[in-house]
C-alpha positions as a Markdown table, in Angstrom:
| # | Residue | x | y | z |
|---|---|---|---|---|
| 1 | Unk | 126.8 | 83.2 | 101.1 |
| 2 | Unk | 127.4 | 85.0 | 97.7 |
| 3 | Unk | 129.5 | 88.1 | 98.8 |
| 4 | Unk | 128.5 | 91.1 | 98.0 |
| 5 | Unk | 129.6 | 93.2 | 94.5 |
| 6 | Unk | 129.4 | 96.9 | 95.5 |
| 7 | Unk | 128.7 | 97.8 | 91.5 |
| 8 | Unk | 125.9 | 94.9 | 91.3 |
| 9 | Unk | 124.6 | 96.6 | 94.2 |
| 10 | Unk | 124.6 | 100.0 | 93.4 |
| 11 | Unk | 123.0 | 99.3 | 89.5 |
| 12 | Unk | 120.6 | 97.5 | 91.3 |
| 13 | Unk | 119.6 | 100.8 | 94.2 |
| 14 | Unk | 119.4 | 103.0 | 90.7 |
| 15 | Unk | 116.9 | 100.1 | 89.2 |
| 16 | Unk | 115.2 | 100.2 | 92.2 |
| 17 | Unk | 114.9 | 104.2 | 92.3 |
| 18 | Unk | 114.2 | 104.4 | 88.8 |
| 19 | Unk | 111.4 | 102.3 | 89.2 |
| 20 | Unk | 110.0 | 103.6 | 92.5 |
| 21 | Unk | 110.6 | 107.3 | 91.6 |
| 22 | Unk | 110.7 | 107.6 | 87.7 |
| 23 | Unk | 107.9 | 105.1 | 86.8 |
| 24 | Unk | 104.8 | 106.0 | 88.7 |
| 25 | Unk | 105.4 | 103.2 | 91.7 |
| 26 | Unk | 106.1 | 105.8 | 94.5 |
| 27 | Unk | 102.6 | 107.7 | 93.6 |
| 28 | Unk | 100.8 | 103.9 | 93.7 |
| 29 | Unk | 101.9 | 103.1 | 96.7 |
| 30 | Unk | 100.7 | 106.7 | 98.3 |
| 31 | Unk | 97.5 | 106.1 | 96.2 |
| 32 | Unk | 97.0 | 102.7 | 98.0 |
| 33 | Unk | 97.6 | 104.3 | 101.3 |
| 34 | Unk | 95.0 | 107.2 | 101.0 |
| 35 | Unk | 92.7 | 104.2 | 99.8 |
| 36 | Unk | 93.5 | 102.2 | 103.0 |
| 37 | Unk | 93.2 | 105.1 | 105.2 |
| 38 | Unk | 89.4 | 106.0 | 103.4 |
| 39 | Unk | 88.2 | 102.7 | 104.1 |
| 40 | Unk | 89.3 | 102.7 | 107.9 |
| 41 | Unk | 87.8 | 105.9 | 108.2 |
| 42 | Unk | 84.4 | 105.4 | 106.7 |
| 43 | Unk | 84.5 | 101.2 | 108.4 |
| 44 | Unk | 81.8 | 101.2 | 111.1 |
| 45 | Unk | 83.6 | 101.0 | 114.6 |
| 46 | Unk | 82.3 | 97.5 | 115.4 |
| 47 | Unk | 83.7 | 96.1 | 112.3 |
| 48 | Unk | 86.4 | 94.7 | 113.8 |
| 49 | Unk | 87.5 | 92.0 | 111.2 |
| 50 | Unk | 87.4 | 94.4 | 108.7 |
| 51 | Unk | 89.8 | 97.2 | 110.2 |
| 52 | Unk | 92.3 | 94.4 | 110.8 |
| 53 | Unk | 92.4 | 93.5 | 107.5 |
| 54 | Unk | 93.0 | 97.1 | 106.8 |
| 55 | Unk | 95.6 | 97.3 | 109.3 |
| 56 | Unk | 97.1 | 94.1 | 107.8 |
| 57 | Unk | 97.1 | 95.5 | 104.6 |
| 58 | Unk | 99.0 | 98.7 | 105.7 |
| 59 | Unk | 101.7 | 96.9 | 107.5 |
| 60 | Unk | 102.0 | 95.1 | 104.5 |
| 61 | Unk | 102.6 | 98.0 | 102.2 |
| 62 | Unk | 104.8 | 99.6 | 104.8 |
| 63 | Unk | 106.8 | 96.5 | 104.6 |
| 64 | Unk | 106.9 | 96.3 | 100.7 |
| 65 | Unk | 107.8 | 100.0 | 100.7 |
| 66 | Unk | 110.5 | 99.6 | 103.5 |
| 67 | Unk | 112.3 | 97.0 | 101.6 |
| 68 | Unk | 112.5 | 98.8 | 98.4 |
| 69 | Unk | 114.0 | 101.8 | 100.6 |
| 70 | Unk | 116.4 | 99.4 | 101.8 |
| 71 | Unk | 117.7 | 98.9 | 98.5 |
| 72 | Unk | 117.8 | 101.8 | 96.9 |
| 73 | Unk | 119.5 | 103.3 | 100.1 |
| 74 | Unk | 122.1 | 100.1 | 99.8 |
| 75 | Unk | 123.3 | 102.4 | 96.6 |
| 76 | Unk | 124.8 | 104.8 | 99.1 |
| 77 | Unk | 126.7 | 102.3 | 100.6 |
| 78 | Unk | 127.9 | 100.8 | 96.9 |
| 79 | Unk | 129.1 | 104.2 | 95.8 |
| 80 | Unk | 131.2 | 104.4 | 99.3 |
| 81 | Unk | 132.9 | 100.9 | 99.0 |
| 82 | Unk | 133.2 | 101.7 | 95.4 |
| 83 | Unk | 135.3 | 104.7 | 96.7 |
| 84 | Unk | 137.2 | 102.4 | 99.1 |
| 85 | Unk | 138.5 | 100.2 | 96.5 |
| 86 | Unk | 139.3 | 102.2 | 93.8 |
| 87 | Unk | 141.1 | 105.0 | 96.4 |
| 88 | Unk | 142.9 | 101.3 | 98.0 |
| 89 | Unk | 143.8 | 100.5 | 94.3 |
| 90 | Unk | 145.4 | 103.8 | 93.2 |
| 91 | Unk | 147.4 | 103.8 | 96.9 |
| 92 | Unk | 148.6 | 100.3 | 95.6 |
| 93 | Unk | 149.2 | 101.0 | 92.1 |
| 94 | Unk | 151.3 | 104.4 | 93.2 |
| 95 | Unk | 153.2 | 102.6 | 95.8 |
| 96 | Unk | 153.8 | 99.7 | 92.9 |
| 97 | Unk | 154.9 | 102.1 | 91.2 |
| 98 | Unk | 157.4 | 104.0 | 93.0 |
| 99 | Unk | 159.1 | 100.7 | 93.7 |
């Protein structure tokens, strides 16, 4: 398992949030849920199959929406391990230093 560059990651959160946020994807995704939410609500009751399908699709744009979350939230945690290792390296360089 490749581990994990806190910098890769957090340029990565900021493409993610640039393109969810800046570029129109967070206002498709709500679009696409009103949509969903329409057609459940106008679907006779009986129509079983097709409410699934509804629900199906919902779970899945939950899920697509989750992840990206996920991501740009991992930029949180980049920026802190960032903070780790560069506060660890000055400790080191200032005890190297002193020597």
């Amino acid at each position: 398992m490749k581990k994990s560059d806190p910098y890769e990651a957090l340029e990565k959160s900021q493409r993610f949030k640039d393109w969810y946020e800046d570029d129109g994807l967070k206002e498709a995704v709500a679009d696409m849920r009103r949509a969903y939410f329409r057609s459940f609500e106008s679907s006779h009751i009986s129509d079983d199959h097709g409410r699934r399908n509804i629900h199906v699709a919902l779970k899945i744009l939950d899920n697509f929406e989750s992840s990206l979350q996920t991501v740009m939230g991992g930029g949180q945690i980049a920026k802190a391990e960032i903070k780790r290792l560069e506060t660890a390296e000055l400790t080191k360089n200032r005890k190297f230093l002193q020597k």
